[in-house]
N, C-alpha and C positions, 0 to 999 in steps of 0.2 A: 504494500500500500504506500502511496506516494504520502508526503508531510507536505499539508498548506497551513497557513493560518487563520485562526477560528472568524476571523471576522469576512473568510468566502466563504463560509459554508451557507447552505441554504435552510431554511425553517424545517426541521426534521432529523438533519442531518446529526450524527454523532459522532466523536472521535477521543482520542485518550492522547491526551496530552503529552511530547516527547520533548517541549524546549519551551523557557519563556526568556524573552530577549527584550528586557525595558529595564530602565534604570533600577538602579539597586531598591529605592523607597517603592519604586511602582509595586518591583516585583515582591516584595513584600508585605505590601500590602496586600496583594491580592493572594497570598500564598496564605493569610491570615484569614482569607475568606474561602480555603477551601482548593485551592486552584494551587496546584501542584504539579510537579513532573509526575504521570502514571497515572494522574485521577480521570474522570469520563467525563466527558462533556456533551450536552445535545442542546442542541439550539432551538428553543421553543418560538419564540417570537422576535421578528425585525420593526424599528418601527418604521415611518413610510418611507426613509431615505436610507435606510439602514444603522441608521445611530438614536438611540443605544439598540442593542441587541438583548434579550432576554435570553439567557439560558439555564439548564439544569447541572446543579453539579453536588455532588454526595449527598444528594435527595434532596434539595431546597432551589429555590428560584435566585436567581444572580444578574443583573443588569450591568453588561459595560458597553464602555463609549468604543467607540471603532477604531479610535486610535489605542487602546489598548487594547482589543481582539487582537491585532494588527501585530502584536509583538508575544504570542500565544499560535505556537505551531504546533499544527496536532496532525494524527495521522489514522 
């Protein structure tokens, strides 16, 4: 399976995270909400331009902006 990042995926889609590549506070932050290397991801809702993006992750709903899907490669 090829690695894109979470912010192409389409409403449905799901993938497990293999890399996150944003700054150290970014990526920290979001590591505190769940969003790790290994964890699953599926993308529940886009909104009309595709930012934010609604997705699932270790069973709870999670909203991020595009430019952080954007540095979140999943596969």
């Amino acid at each position: 399976m090829s690695v894109v990042t979470l912010d192409t995926l389409k409403i449905g889609d799901s993938g497990k995270i293999v890399s996150i590549r944003l700054p150290a506070t970014d990526a920290r932050r979001l590591a505190e909400m769940g969003l790790t290397v290994g964890a699953f991801v599926k993308v529940q809702k886009l909104a009309p331009f595709g930012d934010p993006m609604e997705i699932v992750v270790r069973g709870y709903h999670l909203s991020l902006r595009q430019l952080e899907a954007s540095g979140i490669e999943v596969e």
